[in-house]
KOLLUMBA-94186 format. One record per residue (C-alpha): residue number from 1; chain; x, y, z. Coordinates in nm, 4 decimals, decimal comma. Layout:
<bakol NUM; 'A'; <X; Y; Z>> ...
***
This chain:
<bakol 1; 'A'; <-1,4692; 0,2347; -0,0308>> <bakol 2; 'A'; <-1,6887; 0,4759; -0,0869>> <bakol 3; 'A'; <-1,5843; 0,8557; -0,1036>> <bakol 4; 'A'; <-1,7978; 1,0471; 0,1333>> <bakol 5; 'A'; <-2,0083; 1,3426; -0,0187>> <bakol 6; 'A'; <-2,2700; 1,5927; 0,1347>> <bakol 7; 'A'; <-2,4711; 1,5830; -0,1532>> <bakol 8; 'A'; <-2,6206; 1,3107; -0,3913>> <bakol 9; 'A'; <-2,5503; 1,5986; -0,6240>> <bakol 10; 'A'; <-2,2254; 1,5941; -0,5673>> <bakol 11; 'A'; <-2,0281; 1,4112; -0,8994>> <bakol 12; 'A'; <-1,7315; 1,1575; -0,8228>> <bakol 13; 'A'; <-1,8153; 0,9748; -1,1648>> <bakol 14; 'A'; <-1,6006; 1,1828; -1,3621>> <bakol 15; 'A'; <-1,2935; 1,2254; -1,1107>> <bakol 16; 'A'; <-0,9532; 1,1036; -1,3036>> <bakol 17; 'A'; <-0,9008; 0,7761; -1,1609>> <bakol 18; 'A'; <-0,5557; 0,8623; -0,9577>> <bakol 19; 'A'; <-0,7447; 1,1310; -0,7793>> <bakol 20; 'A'; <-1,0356; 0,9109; -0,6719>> <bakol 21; 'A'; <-0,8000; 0,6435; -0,5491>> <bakol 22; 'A'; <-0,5738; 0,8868; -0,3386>> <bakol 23; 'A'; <-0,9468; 0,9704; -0,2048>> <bakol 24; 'A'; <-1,0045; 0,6727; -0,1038>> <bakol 25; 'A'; <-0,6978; 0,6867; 0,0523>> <bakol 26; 'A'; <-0,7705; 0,9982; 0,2636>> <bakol 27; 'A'; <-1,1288; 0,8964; 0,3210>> <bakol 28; 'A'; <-0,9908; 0,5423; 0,5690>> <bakol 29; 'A'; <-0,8090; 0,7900; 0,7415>> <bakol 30; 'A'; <-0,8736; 0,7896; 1,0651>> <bakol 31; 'A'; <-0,8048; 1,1433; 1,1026>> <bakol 32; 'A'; <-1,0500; 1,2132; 0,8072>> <bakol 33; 'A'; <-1,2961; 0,9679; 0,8226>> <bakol 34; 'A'; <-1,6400; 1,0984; 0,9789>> <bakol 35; 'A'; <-1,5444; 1,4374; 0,9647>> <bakol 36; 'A'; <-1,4721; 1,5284; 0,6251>> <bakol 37; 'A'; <-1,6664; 1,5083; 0,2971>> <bakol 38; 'A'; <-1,6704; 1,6128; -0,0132>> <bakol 39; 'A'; <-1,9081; 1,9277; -0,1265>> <bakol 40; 'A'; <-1,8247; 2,0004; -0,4937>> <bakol 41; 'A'; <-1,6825; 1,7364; -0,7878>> <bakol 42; 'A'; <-1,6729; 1,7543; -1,1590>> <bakol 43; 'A'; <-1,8960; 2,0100; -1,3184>> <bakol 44; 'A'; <-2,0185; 1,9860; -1,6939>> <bakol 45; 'A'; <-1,9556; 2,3413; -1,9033>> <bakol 46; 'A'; <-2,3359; 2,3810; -1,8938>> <bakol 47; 'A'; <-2,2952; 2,3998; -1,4601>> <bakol 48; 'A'; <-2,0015; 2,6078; -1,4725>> <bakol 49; 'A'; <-2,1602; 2,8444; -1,7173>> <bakol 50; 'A'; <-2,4569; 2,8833; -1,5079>> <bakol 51; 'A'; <-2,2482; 2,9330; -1,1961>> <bakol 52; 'A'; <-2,0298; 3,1407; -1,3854>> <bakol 53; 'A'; <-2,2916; 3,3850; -1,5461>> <bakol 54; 'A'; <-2,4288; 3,3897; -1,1434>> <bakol 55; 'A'; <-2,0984; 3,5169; -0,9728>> <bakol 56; 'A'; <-2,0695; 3,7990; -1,2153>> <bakol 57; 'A'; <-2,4865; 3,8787; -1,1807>> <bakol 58; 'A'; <-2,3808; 3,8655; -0,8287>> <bakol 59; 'A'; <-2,5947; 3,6135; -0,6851>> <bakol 60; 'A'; <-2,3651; 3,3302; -0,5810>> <bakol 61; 'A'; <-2,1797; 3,3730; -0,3064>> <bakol 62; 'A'; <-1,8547; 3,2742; -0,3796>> <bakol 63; 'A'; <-1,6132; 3,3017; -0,6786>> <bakol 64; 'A'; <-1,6627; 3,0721; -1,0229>> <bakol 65; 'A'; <-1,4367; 3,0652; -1,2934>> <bakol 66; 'A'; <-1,5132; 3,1535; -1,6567>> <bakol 67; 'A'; <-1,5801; 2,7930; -1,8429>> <bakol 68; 'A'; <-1,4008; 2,9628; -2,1563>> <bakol 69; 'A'; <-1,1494; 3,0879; -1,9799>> <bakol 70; 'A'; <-0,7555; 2,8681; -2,1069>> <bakol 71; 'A'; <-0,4969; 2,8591; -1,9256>> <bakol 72; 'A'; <-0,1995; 2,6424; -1,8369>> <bakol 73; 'A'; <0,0861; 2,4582; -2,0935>> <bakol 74; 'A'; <-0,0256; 2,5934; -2,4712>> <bakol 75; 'A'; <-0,1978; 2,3275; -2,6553>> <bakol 76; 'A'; <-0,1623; 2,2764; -3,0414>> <bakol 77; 'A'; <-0,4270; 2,5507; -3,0793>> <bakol 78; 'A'; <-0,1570; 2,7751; -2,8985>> <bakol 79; 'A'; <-0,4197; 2,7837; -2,6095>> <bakol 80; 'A'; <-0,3593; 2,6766; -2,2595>> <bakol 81; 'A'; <-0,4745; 2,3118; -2,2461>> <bakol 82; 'A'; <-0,7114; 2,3849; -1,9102>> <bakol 83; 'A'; <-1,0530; 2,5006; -1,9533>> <bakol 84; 'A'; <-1,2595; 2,6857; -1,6989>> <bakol 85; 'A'; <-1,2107; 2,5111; -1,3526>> <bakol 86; 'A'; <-1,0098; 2,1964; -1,2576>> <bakol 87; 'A'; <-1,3643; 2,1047; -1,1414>> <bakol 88; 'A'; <-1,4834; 2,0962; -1,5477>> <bakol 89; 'A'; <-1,4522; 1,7935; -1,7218>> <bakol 90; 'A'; <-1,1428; 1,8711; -1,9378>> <bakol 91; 'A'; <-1,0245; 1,7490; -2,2471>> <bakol 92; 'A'; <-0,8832; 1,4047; -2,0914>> <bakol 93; 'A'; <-1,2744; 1,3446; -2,0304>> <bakol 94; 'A'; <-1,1619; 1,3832; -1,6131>> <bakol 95; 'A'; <-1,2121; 1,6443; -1,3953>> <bakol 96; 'A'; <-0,9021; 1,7046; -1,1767>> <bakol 97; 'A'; <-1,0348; 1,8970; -0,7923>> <bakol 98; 'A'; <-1,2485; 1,8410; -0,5282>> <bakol 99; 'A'; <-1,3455; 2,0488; -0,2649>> <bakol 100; 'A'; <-1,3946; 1,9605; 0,1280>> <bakol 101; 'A'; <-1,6485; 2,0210; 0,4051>> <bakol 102; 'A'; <-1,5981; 1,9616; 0,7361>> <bakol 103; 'A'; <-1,9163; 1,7531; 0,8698>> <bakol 104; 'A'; <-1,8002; 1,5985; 1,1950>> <bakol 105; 'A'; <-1,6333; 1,7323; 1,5140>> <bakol 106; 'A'; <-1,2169; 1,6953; 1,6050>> <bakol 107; 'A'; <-1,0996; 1,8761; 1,2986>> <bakol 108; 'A'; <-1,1200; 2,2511; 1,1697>> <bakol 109; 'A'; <-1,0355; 2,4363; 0,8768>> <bakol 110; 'A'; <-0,7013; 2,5717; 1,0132>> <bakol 111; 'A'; <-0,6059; 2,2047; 1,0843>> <bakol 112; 'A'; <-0,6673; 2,1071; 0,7145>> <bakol 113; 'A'; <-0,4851; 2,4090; 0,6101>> <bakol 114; 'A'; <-0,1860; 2,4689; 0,8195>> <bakol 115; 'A'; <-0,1454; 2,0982; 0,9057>> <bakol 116; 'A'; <0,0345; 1,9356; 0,5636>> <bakol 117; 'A'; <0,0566; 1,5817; 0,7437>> <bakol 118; 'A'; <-0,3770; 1,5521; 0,6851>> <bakol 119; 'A'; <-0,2972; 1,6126; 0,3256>> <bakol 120; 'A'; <-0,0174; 1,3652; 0,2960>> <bakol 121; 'A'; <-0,2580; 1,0785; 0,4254>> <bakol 122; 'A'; <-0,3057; 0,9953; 0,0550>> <bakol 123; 'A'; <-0,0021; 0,7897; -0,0931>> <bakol 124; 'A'; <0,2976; 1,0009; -0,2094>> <bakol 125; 'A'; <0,1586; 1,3082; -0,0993>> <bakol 126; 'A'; <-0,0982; 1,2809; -0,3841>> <bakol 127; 'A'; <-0,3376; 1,5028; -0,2905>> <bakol 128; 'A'; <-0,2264; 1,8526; -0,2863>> <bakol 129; 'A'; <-0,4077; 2,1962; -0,1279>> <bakol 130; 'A'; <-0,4624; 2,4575; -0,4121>> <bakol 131; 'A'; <-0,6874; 2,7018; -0,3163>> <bakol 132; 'A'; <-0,7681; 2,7219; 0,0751>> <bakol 133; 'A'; <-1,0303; 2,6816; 0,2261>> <bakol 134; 'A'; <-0,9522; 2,2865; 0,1228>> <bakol 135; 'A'; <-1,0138; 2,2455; -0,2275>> <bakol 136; 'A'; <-0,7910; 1,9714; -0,3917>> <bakol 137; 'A'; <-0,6329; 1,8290; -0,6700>> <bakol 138; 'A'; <-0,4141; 1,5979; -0,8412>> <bakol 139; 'A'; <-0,2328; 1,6204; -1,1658>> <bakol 140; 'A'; <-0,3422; 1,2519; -1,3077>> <bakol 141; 'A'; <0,0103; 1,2186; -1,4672>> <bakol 142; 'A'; <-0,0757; 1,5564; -1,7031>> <bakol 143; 'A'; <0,1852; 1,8395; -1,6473>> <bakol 144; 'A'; <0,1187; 2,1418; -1,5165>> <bakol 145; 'A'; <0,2061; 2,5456; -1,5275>> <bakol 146; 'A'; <0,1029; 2,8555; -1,3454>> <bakol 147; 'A'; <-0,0847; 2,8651; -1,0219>> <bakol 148; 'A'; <-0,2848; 2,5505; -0,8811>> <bakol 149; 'A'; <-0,2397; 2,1664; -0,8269>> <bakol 150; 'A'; <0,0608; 2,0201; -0,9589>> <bakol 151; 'A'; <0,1742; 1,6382; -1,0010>> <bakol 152; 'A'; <0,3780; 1,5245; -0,6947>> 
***
């Protein structure tokens, strides 16, 4: 199946492979499919940067997280093993979040938010709302800490 984006832009490639299977998942939905799609992927550290440098020039209009920023478990370096975004390619060579758009009619916002059952469509509960309004992620198996998606 393919995972429906609003962009050609838009990179799946790079997804961890639990995360683009729980997608697919979603995506046959019939509560999903048609009316949801996906409007942001993975990011390089090049795209986040730029993003980055423009949310604190102020000329994007939302929020983007510094690419240098570490946070999460500590790693050997005694840094937080998560760099930047979920969105960034991290150092398991996946990026680990998604983020929605609604594109078709029967479904809002609220509904994706409030309603936990459209987020369960995806087996186990995979998929897992982090930061309303419906971005997503899924922990691939790698522990987590602190705010964000966490391994169900």
């Amino acid at each position: 199946m393919t995972i429906p984006t609003t962009s050609e832009r838009v990179r799946l490639d790079l997804l961890h492979p639990k995360m683009l299977t729980r997608l697919e998942h979603f995506f046959a939905d019939g509560r999903i499919a048609g009316k949801v799609a996906v409007v942001s992927g993975v990011r390089s550290y090049a795209t986040q940067q730029s993003l980055f440098r423009r949310y604190k020039a102020g000329t994007l209009g939302n929020i983007a997280a510094d690419p240098d920023r570490r946070f999460g478990p500590k790693g050997l370096d005694g840094k937080g093993i998560w760099r930047g975004s979920w969105h960034m390619q991290q150092n398991d060579g996946y990026g680990h979040a998604v983020d929605f758009r609604i594109v078709g009619k029967g479904i809002t916002t609220q509904d994706v938010n409030k309603n936990c059952d459209l987020i369960r469509v995806a087996p186990n509960g995979g998929l897992r709302m982090v930061a309303p309004p419906m971005e997503v992620g899924v922990g691939g198996g790698v522990p987590r800490s602190g705010p964000g998606p966490r391994p169900e």
